[in-house]
C-alpha positions in Angstrom: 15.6 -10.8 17.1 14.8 -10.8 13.4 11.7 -8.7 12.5 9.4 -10.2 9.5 9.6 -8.4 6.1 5.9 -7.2 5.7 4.1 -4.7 2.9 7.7 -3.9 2.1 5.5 -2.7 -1.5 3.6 -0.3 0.0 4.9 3.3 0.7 5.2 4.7 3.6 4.9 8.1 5.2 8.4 9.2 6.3 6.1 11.7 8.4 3.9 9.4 10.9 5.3 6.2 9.8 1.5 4.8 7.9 2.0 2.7 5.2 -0.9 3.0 2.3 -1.9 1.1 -0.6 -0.5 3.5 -3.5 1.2 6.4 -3.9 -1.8 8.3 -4.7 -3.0 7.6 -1.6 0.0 8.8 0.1 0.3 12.0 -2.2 -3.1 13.1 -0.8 -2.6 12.2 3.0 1.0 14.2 3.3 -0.9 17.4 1.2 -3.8 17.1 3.9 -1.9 16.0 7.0 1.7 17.0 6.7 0.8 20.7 4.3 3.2 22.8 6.7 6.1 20.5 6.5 6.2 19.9 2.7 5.3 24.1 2.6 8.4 24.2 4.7 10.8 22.2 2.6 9.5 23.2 -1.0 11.8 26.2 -1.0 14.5 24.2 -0.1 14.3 21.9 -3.3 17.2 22.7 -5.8 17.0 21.1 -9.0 20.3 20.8 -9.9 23.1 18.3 -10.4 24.9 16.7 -7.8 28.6 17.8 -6.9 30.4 15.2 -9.7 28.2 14.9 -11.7 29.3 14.4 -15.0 27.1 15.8 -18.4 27.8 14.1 -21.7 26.7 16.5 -24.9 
């Protein structure tokens, strides 16, 4: 079976699986919707580089 390749452009909440029209659109329907599980994994964030890495000066 070979599915069809449609709104692969539009994002998609990795949440509920619905896709939206922008990004701003999705921005404001995970802080509504899905607030507890982004609240969750904020604190888990590091911003930091990646094991190998390299940094050119």
């Amino acid at each position: 079976m070979v599915l069809p390749l449609v709104d692969e452009n539009k994002p998609k909440c990795y949440y509920c699986y619905e896709m939206f029209d922008n990004i701003e659109k999705l921005r404001e329907h995970q802080k509504i919707e899905h607030n507890e599980a982004l609240k969750s994994h904020e604190n888990e964030i590091k911003r930091e580089p990646a094991p190998g890495d390299v940094t050119v000066f």
